[in-house]
DSSP file (Angstrom, degrees, kcal/mol; ACC not computed):
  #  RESIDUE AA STRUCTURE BP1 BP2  ACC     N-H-->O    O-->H-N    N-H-->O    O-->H-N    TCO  KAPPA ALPHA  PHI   PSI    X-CA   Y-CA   Z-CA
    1    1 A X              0   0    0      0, 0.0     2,-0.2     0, 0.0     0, 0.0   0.000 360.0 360.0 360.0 136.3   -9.7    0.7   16.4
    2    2 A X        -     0   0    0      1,-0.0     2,-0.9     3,-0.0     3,-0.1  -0.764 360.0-131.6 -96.0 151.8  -10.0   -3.3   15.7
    3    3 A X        -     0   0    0     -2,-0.2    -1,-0.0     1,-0.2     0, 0.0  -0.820  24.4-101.9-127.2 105.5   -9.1   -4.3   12.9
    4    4 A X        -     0   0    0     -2,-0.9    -1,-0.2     1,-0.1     3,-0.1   0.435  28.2-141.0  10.8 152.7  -11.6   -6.9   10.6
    5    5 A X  S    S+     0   0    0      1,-0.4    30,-4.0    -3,-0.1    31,-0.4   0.421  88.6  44.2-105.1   6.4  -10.2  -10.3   11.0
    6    6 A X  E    S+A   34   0A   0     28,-0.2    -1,-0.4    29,-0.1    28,-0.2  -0.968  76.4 119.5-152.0 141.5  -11.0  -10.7    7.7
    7    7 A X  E     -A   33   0A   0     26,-0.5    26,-0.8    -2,-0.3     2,-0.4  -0.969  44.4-111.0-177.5 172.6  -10.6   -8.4    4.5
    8    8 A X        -     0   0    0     24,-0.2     2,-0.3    -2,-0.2    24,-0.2  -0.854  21.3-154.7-117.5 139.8   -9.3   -7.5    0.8
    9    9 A X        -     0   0    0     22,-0.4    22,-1.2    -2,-0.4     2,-0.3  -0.957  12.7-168.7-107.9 123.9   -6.7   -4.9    0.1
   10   10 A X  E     -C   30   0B   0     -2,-0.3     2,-0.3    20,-0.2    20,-0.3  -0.828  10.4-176.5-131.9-174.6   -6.9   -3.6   -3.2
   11   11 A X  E     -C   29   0B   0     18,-2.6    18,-1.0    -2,-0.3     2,-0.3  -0.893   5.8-170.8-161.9 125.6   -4.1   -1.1   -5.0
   12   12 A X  E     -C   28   0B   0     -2,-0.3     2,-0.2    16,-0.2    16,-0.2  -0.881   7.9-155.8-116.7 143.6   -4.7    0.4   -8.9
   13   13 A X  E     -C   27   0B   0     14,-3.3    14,-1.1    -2,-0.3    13,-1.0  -0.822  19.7-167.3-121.3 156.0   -1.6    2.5  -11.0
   14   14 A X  E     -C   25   0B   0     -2,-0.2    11,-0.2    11,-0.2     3,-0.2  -0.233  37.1-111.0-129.3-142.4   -3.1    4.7  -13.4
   15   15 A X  S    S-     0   0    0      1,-1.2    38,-0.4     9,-0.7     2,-0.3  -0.021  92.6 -39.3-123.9  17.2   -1.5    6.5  -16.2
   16   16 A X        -     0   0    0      8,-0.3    -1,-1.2    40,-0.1     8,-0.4  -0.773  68.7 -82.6 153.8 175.1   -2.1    9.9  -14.2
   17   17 A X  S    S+     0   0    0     -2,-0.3     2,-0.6    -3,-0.2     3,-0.1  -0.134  95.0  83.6 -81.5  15.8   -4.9   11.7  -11.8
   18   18 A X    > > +     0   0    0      1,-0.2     5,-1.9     6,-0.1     3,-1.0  -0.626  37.8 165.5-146.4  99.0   -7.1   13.0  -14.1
   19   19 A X  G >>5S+     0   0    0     -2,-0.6     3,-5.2     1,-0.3     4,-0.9   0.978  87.7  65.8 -46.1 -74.2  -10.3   10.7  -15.8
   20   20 A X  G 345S+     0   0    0      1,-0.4    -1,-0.3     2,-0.2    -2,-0.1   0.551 107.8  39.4 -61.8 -17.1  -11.9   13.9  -17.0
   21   21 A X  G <45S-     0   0    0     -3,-1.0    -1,-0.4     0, 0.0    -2,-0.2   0.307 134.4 -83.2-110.6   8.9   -8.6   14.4  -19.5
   22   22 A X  T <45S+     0   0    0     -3,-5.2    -3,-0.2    -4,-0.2    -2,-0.2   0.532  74.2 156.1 128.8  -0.6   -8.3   10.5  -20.4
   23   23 A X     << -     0   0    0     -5,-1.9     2,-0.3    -4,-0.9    -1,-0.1   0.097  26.9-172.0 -78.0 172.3   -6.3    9.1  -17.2
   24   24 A X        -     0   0    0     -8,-0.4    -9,-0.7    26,-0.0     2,-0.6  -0.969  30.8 -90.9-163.0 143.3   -7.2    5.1  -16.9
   25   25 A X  E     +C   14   0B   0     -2,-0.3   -11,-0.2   -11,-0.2     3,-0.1  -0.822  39.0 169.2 -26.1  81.9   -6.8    2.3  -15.1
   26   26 A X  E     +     0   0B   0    -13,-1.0    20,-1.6    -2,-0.6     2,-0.2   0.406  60.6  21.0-115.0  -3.4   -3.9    0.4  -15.9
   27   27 A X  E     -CD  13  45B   0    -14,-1.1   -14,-3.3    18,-0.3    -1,-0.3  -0.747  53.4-154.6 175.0 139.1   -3.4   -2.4  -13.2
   28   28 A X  E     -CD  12  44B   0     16,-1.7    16,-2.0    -2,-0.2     2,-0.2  -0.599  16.4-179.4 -95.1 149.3   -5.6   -4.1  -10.6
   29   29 A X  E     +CD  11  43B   0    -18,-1.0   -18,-2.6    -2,-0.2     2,-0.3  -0.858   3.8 175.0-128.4 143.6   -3.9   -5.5   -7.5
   30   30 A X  E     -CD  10  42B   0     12,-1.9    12,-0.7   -20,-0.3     2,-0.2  -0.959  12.6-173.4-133.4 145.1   -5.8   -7.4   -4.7
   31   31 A X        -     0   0    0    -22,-1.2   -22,-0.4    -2,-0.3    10,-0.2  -0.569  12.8-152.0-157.6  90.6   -4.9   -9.3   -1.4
   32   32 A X        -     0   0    0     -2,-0.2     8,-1.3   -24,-0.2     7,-0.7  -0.469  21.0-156.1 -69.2 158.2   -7.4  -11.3    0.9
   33   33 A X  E     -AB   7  38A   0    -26,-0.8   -26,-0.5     5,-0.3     2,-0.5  -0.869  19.1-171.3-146.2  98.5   -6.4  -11.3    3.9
   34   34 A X  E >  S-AB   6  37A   0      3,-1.5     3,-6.8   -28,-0.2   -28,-0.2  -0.564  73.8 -22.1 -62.3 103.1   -7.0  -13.7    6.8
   35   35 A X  T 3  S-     0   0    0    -30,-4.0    -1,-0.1    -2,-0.5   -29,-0.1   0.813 124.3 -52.9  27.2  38.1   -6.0  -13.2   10.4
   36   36 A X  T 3  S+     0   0    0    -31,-0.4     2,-0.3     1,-0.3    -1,-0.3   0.408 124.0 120.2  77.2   7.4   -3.1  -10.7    9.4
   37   37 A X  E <   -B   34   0A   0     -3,-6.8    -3,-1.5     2,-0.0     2,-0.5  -0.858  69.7-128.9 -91.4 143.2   -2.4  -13.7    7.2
   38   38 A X  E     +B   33   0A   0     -2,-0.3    -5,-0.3    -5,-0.2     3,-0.1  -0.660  34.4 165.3 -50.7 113.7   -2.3  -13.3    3.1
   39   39 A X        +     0   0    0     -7,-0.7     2,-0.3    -2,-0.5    -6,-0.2   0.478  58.0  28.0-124.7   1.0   -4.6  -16.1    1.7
   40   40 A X        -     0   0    0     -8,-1.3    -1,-0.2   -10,-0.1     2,-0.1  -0.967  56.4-156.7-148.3-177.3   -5.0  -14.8   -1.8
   41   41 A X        +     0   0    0     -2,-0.3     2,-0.3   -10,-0.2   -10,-0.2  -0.498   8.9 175.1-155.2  83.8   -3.6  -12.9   -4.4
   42   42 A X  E     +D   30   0B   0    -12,-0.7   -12,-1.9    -2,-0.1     2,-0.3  -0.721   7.8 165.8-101.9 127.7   -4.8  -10.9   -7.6
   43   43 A X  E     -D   29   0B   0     -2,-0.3     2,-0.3   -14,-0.2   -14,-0.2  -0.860   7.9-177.4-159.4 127.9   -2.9   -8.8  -10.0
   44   44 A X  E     -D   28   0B   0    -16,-2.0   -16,-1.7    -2,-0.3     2,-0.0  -0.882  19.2-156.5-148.4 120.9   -3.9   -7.4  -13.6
   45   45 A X  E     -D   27   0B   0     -2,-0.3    26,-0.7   -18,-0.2     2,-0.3  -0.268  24.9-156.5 -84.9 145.1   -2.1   -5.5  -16.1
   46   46 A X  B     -e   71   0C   0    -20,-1.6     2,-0.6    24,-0.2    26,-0.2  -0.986   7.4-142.7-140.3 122.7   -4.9   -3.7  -18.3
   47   47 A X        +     0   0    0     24,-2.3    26,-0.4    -2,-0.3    20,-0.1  -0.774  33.0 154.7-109.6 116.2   -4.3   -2.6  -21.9
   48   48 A X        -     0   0    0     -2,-0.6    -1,-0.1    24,-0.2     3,-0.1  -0.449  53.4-112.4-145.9  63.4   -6.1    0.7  -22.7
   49   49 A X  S    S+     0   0    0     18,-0.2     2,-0.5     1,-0.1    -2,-0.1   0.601  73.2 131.1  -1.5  56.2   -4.2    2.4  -25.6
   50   50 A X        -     0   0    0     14,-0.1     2,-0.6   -24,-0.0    -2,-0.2  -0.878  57.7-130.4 -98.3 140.5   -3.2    4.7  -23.8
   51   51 A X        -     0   0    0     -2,-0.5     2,-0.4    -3,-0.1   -36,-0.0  -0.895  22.2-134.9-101.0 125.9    0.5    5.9  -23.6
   52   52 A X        -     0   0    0     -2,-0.6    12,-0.2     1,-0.1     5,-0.1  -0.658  19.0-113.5 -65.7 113.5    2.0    6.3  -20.4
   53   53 A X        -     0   0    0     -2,-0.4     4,-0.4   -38,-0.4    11,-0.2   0.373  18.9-127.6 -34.6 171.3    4.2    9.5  -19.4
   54   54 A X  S  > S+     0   0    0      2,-0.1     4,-2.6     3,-0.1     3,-0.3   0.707 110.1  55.3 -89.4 -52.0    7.5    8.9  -18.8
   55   55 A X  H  > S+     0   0    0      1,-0.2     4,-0.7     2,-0.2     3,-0.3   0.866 110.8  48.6 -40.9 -51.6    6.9   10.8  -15.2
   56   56 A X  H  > S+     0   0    0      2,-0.3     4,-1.1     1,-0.2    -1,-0.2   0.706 103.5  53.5 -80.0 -46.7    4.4    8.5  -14.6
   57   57 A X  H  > S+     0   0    0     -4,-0.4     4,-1.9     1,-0.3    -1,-0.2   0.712 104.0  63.6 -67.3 -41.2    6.3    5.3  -15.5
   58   58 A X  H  < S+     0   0    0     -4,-2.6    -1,-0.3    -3,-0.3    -2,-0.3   0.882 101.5  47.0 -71.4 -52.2    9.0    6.5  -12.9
   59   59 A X  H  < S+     0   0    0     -4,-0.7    -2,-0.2     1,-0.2    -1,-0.2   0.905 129.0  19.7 -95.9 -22.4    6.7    6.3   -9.9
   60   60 A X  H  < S-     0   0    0     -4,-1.1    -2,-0.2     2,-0.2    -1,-0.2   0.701  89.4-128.7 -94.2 -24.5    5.1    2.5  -10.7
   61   61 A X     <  +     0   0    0     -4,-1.9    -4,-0.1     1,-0.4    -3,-0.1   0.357  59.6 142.7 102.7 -26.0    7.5    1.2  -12.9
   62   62 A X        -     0   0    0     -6,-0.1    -1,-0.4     3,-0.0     2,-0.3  -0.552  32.3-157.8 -69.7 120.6    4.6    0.2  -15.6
   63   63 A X    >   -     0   0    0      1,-0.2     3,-3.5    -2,-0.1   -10,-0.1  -0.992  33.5-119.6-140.8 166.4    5.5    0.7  -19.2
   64   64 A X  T 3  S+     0   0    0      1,-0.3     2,-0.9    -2,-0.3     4,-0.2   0.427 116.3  57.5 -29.9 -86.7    3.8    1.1  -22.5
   65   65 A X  T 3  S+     0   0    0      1,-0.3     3,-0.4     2,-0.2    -1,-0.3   0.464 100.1  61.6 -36.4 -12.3    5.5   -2.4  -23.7
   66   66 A X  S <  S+     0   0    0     -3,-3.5    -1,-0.3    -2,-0.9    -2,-0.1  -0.312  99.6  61.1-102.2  64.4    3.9   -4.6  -20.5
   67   67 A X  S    S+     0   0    0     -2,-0.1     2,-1.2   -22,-0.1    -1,-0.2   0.176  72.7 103.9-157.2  11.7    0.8   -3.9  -21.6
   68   68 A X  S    S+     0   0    0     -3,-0.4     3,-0.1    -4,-0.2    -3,-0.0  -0.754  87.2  13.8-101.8 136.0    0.6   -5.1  -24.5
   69   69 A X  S    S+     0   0    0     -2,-1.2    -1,-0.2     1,-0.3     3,-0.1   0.385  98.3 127.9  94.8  -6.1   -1.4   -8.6  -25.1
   70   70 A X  S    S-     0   0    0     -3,-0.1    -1,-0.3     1,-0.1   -24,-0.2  -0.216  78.9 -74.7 -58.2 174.3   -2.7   -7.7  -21.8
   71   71 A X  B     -e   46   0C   0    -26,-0.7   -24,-2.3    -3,-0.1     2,-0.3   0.003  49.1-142.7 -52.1-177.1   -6.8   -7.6  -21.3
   72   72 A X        -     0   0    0    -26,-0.2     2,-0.2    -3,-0.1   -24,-0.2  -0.692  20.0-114.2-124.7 166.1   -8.5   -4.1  -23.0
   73   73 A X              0   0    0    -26,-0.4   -27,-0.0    -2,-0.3   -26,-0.0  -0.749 360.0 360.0 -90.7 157.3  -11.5   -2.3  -21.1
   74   74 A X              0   0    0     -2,-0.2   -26,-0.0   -26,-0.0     0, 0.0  -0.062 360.0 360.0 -32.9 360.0  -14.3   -2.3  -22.6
């Protein structure tokens, strides 16, 4: 398989697996990528009053306190 020589990588943490009970979107990450080189870089913490498990917090490391004064959704 070849692999693009150009493309974007993207990576979301959530506050759990499950939308249909309330789960969210809590940070965007992005990474063009250029001839296996990085040539950009996007990353955004997203504040969506939600409280984050503790369980949760342990596998990304995001907690309730960086997310405040971050953006809201809509």
């Amino acid at each position: 398989m070849r692999v693009p020589d150009r493309y974007v990588a993207l990576d979301v943490e959530t506050t759990g697996f499950s939308p249909q009970n309330g789960d969210r979107v809590i940070e965007i990450g992005a990474v063009a990528i250029e001839n296996q080189c990085i040539i950009a870089k996007f990353s955004s913490l997203i504040d969506v009053d939600k409280m984050i498990p503790w369980q949760v917090q342990q596998v990304h490391g995001i907690t309730n306190e960086m997310l405040y004064g971050e953006p809201k959704t809509g």
